[in-house]
C-alpha positions in Angstrom: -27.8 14.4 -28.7 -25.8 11.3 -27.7 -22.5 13.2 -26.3 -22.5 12.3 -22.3 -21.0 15.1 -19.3 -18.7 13.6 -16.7 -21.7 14.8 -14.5 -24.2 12.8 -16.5 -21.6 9.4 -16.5 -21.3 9.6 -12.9 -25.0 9.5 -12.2 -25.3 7.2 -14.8 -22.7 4.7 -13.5 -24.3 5.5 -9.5 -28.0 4.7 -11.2 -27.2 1.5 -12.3 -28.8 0.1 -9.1 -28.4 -3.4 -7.7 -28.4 -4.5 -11.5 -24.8 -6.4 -11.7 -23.3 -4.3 -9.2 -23.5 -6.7 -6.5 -21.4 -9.0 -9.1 -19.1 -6.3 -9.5 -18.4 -5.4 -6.3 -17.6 -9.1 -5.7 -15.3 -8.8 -8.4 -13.2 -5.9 -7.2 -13.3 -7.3 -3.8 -11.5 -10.6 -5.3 -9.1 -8.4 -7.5 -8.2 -6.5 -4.0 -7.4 -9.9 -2.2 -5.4 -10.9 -5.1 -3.0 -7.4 -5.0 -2.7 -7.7 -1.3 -2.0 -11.0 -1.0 1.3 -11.2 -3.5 2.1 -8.3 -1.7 3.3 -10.6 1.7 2.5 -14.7 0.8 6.0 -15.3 -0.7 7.6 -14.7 2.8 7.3 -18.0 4.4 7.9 -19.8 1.7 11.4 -18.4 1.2 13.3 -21.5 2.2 11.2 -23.8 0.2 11.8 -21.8 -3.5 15.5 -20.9 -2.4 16.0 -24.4 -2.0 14.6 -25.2 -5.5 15.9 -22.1 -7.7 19.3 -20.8 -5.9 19.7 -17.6 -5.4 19.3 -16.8 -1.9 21.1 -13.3 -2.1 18.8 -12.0 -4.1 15.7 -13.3 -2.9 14.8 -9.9 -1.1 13.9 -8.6 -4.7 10.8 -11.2 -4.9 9.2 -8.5 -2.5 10.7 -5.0 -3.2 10.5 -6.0 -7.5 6.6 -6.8 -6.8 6.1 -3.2 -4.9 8.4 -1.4 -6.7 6.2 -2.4 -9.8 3.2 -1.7 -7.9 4.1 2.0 -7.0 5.6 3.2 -10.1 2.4 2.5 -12.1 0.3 3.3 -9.9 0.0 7.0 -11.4 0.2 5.9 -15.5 -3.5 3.6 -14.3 -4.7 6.6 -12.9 -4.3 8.6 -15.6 -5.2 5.9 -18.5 -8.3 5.1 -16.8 -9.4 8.8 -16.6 -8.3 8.7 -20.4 -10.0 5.4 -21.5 -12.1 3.9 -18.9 -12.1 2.0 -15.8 -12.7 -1.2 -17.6 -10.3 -1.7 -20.3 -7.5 -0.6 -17.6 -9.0 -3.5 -15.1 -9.6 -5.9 -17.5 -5.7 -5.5 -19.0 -3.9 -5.0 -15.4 -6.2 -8.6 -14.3 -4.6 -10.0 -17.3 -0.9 -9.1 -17.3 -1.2 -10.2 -13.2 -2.6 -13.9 -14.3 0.1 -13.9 -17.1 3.0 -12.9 -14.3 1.4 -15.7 -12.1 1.5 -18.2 -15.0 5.0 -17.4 -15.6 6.3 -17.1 -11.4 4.8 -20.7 -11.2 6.8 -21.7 -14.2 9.9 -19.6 -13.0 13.3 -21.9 -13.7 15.7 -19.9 -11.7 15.8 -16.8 -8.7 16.5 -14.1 -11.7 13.4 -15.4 -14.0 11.3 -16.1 -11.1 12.2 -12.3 -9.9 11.4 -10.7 -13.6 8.2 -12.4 -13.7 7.3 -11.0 -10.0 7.9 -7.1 -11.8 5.6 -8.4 -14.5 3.0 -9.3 -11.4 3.5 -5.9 -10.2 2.9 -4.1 -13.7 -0.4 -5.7 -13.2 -1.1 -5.5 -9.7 -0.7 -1.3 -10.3 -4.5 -1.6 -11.8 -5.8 -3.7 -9.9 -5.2 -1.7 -6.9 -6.0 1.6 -8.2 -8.5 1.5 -10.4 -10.6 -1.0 -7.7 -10.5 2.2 -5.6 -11.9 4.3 -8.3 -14.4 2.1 -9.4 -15.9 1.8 -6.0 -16.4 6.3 -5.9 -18.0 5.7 -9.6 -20.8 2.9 -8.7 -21.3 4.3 -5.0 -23.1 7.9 -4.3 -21.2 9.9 -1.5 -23.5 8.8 0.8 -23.3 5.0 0.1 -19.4 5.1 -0.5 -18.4 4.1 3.3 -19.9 1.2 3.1 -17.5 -0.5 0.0 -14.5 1.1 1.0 -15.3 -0.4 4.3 -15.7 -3.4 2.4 -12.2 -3.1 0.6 -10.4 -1.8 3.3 -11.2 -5.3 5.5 -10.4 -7.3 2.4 -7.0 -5.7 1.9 -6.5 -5.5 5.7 -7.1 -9.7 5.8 -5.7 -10.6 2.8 -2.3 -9.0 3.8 -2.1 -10.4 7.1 -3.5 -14.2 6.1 -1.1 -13.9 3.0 2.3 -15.2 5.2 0.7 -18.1 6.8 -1.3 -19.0 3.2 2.2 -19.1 1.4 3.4 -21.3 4.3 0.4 -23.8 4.0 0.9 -23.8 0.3 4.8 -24.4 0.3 4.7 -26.8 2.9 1.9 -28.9 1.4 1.7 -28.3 -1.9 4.2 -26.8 -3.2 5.9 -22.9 -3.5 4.6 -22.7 -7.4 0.6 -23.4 -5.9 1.3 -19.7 -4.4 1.2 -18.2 -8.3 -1.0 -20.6 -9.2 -3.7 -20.2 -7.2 -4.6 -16.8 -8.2 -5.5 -18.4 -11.7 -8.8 -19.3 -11.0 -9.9 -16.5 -8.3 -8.4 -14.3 -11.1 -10.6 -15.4 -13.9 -13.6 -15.6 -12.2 -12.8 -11.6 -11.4 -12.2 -11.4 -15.3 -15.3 -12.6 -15.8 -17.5 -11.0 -13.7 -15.8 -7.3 -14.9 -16.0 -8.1 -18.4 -19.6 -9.3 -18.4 -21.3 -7.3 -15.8 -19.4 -4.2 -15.5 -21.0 -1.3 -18.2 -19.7 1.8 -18.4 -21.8 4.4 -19.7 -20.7 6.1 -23.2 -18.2 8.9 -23.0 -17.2 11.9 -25.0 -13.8 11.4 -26.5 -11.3 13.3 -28.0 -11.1 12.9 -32.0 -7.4 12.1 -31.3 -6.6 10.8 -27.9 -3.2 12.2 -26.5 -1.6 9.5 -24.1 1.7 10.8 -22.5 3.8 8.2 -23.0 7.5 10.0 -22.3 5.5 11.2 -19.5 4.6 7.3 -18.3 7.9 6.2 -18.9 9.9 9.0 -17.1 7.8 8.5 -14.2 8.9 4.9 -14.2 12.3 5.3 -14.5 12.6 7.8 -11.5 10.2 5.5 -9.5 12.4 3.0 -10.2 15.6 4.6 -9.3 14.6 6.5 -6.3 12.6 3.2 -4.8 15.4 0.7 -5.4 18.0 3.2 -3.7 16.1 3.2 -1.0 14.9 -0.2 -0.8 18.5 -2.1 -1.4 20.3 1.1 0.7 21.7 0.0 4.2 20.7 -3.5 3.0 22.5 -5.0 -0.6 25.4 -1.8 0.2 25.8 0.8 2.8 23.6 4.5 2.6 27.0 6.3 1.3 28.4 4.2 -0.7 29.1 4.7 -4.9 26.2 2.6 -5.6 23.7 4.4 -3.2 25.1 7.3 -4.4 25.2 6.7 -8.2 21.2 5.9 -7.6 20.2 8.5 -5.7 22.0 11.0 -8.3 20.0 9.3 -11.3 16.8 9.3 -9.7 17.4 13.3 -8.8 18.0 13.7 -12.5 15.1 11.8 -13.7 12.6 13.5 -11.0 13.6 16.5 -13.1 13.3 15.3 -16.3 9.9 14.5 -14.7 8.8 17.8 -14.3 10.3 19.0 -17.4 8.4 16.8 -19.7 5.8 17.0 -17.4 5.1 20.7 -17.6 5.1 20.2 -21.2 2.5 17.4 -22.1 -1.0 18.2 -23.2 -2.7 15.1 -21.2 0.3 14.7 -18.4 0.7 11.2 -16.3 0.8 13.6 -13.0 -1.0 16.7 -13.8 0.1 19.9 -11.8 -3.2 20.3 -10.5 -2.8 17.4 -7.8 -0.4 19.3 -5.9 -2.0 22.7 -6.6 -5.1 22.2 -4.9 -4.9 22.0 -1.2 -7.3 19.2 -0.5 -5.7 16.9 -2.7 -2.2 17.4 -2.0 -2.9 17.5 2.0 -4.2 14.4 1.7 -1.3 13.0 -0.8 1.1 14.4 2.2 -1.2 12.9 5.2 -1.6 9.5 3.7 2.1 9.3 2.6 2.6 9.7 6.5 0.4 7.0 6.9 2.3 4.4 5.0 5.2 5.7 6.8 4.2 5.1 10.4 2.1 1.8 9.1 5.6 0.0 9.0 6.1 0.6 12.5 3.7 -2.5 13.6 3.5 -4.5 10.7 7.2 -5.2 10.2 9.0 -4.8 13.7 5.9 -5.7 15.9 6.2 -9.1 15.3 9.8 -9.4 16.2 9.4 -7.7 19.1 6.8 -10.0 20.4 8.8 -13.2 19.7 12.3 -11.8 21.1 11.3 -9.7 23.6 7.8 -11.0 24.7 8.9 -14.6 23.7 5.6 -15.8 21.8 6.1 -18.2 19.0 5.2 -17.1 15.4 1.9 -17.9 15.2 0.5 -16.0 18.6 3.0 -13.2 17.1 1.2 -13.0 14.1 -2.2 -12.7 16.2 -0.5 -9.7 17.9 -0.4 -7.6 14.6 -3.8 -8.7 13.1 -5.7 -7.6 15.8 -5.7 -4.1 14.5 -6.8 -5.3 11.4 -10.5 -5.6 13.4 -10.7 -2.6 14.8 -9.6 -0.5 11.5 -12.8 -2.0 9.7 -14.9 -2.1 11.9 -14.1 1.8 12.7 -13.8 2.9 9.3 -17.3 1.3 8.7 -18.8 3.8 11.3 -16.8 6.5 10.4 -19.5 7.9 8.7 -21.2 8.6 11.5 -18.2 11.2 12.7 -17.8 13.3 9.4 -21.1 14.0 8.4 -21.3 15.6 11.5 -17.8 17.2 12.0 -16.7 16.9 8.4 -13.8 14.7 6.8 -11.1 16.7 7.8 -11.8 16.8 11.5 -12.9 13.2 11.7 -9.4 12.9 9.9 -7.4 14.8 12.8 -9.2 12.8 15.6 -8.6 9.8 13.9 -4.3 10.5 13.2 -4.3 12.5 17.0 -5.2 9.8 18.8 -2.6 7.2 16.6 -0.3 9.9 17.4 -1.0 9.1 21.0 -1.3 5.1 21.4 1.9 4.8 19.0 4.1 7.4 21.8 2.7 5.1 24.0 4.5 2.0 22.8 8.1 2.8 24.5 5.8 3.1 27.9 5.3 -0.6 28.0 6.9 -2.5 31.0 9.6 -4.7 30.0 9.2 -7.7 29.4 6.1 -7.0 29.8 2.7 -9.3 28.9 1.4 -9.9 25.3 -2.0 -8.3 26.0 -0.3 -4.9 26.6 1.1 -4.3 22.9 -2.3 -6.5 21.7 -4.3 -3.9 23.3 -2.7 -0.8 21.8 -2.9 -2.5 18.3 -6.5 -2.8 18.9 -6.3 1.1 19.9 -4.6 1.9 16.7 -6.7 0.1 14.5 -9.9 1.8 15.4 -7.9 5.2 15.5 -6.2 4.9 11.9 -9.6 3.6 10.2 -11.3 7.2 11.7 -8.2 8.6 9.7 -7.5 7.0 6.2 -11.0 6.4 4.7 -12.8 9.5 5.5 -9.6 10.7 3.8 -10.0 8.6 0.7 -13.7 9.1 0.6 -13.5 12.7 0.5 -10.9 13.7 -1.5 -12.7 11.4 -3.8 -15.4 13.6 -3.5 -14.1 17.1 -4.7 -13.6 15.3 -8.3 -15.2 14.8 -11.5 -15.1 11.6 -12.9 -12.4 12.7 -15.5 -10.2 13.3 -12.7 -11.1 10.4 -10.0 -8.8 8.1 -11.5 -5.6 10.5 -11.0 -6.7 11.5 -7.8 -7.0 8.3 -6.5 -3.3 7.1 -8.1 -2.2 9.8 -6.4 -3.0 9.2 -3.3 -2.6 5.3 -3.1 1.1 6.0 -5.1 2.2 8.6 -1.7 1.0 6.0 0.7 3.3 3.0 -1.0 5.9 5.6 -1.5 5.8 6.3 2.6 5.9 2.6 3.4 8.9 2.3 1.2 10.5 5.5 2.7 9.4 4.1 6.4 11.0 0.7 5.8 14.0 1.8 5.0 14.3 5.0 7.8 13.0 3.0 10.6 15.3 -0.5 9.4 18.1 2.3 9.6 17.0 3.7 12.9 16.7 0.0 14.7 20.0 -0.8 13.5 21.5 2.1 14.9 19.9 1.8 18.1 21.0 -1.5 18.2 24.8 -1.2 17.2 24.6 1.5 20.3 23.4 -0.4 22.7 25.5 -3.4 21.4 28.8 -2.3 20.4 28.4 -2.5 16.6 27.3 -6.1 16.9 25.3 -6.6 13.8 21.6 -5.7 12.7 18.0 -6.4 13.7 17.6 -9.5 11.4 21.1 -10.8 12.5 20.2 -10.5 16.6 17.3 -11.9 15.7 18.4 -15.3 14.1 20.4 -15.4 17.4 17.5 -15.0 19.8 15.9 -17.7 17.6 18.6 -20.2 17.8 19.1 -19.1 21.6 22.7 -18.0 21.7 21.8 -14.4 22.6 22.1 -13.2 26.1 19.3 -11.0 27.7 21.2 -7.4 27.2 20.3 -8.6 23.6 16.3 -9.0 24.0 16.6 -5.5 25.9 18.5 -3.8 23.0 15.5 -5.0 20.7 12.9 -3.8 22.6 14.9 -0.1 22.6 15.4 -0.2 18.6 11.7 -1.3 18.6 10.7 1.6 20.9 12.6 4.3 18.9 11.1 3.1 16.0 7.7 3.2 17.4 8.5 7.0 18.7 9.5 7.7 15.2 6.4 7.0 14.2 4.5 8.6 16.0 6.7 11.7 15.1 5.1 10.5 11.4 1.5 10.5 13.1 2.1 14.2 14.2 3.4 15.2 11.0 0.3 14.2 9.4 -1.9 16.0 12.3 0.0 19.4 11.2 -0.4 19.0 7.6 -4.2 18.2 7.4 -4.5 21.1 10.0 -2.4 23.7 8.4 -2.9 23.1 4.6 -6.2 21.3 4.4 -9.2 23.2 4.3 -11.8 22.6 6.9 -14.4 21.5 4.7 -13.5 19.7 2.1 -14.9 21.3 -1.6 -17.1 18.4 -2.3 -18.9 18.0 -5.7 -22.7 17.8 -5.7 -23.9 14.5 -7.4 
């Protein structure tokens, strides 16, 4: 009499009407500005903490320590919150992301203020995926668009206004009021989850069976694998013994991975998300996605201040333009796949990226800065037609037992192919540009130069090439993901009825 089906929980959670949702959903949208924003604020105020705490050659790991954390729990959330519950995952990731706050604000050195960023990240794993899954467990198919819409323009802003808040805030009031502003805006999330969000009752297990070797393995090789390509080409060169020692551990561990794995009763990544078609085209499409995202948002803006010669702020307005049109589009995406279906909607949207991204090398040098603002705009509208309908559906073909790992999943390949794309493209720019150059240093190093105006003009033209073959490359990522939805997903998505 009291047991509950996964069936009967979703309709349940869906039922619950305008009755504390509202407060919920304002509480999810808070906890996604929170995870996006640590993702980029610390960036401008490098110079200010450097000059407090030391450290300067290891500051790169305030980022890539945050994301790396980030990605590799992304799939142990996904799989607790199918085990125990959206809530009690939320409610401990908000919590150990206020406690990593408390302690980067307190930070006395680069290598404390570093380990406290992981402990950030550890948190910022649940809030970013279990806000996605919450939103498919309140939201009916039909009414889904419109919060992913919602959470898709949060994240969007947040990222882009996180460098130029963590400038305001270093220069003004300090680098430690960039951790310790996301005290209050935390709690008040806390809050609202805890006393407005009510999951209905569950069936559960007499003994509950939490792969814990599973977890961890998947962390180590995360760990491994992301570092050796975030520090490779950067901290040591791609072939050297400690690239190479890296890459060989995190090969062992990806089959250690498998091999306890295939052996769990409850795994962390269950074989079934790259058994079925719909879910692993989608892991594959939107992996190419966070590849070919890195594209604009990292080597847009230096191409508009060296080669287009706009100062950091107008740069910056460059990049978020797209940030318009990607809401905005994804909003009325709706509109295209209840007609054509997700995946279609889905090849549309990644064809016509495909197409404005080959289009970047095309622009006239110097050129104007409405040209590349325009096909930012073009993109935006063209990616947002492409990820949510994505999201949405694949959402979709699950059960709520499984929404959480699906979800992981997915988010987990797309930070996997930003990592990947960072470090392929950084490695393509910088050998476009020791061409061009004659082995005369990097993008980052050319750059300081065009800064500080010692740099003659074959320099601005060798950016704009390592710029442009970074932009072809990904588009090469945009048609990768066209073929993959078109070849392995099916043409209508299996979707569950509710």
């Amino acid at each position: 009499m009291g047991s509950t089906t996964p069936a009967t929980r979703e309709g349940a959670t869906a039922r619950r009407g305008d009755r504390g949702r509202g407060a919920v959903v304002a509480a999810l949208m808070l906890s996604m500005a929170l995870a996006a924003l640590d993702a980029t604020i610390v960036s401008t105020a490098v110079p200010q903490i450097v000059a407090d705490l030391g450290g300067f050659s290891v500051f790169s790991w305030l980022f890539s320590g945050y994301l790396l954390a980030v990605t590799v729990t992304l799939p142990v959330y996904g799989k607790l919150s199918d085990t125990f519950g959206r809530k009690p995952v939320l409610v401990a990731g908000a919590a150990v992301f206020l406690l990593g706050s408390l302690l980067c604000a307190g930070a006395w050195d680069m290598g404390a203020l570093i380990a406290f960023r992981v402990v950030q990240g550890l948190g910022g794993g649940a809030l970013q995926g279990t806000v996605q899954t919450l939103a498919a467990d309140l939201y009916p198919l039909k009414e889904r668009p419109r919060i992913q819409a919602r959470l898709s323009t949060v994240w969007a802003v947040s990222a882009v206004a996180g460098p130029g808040l963590g400038g305001v805030l270093a220069a003004y009031a300090g680098w430690r009021w960039i951790f310790l502003v996301n005290l209050p805006i935390g709690a008040v999330a806390l809050w609202l989850i805890v006393r407005h969000l009510h999951e209905p009752a569950r069936e559960r297990a007499a003994r509950v069976r939490v792969d814990w070797a599973g977890a961890l393995a998947v962390f180590a090789c995360g760990g491994v694998l992301l570092t050796a390509l975030v520090q490779g080409g950067v901290a040591w060169p791609w072939l050297s013994a400690p690239s190479l020692a890296l890459a060989g551990t995190g090969l062992a561990l990806a089959g250690a991975v498998v091999w306890v794995e295939r052996r769990a009763a409850e795994p962390i990544i269950p074989g079934w998300v790259w058994r079925r078609r719909t879910i692993a085209a989608v892991n594959l499409a939107l992996g190419a996605l966070g590849l070919l995202m890195v594209a604009p948002a990292v080597f847009l803006p230096t191409y508009a201040q060296s080669v287009l010669g706009l100062g950091p702020a107008a740069a910056g307005l460059v990049l978020c333009v797209w940030t318009l049109t990607w809401s905005a589009s994804a909003a009325l995406s709706q509109h295209v796949y209840r007609r054509i279906g997700f995946r279609d909607t889905a090849l549309l949207g990644i064809g016509l990226g495909a197409l404005i991204l080959f289009a970047f090398p095309f622009l006239p040098y110097p050129g104007s800065w409405w040209q590349p603002m325009l096909l930012m705009l073009l993109l935006g509208g063209a990616l947002g037609l492409f990820q949510l309908p994505l999201i949405i559906g694949v959402q979709s073909t699950v059960g709520w037992a499984e929404r959480g790992t699906t979800t992981a999943s997915v988010l987990f390949c797309r930070q996997t192919g930003q990592t990947v794309g960072a470090s392929v493209f950084g490695a393509v720019a910088n050998g476009v540009l020791a061409a061009r150059l004659g082995g005369a240093g990097d993008l980052e190093s050319v750059t300081r130069a065009l800064a500080a105006g010692t740099a003659p003009e074959t320099t601005r033209r060798a950016i704009a090439s390592a710029v442009h073959a970074v932009y072809l490359g990904a588009a090469g990522a945009a048609a990768l993901a066209f073929v993959v939805l078109l070849v392995v997903a099916p043409r209508r998505f299996p979707v569950r009825p509710e």
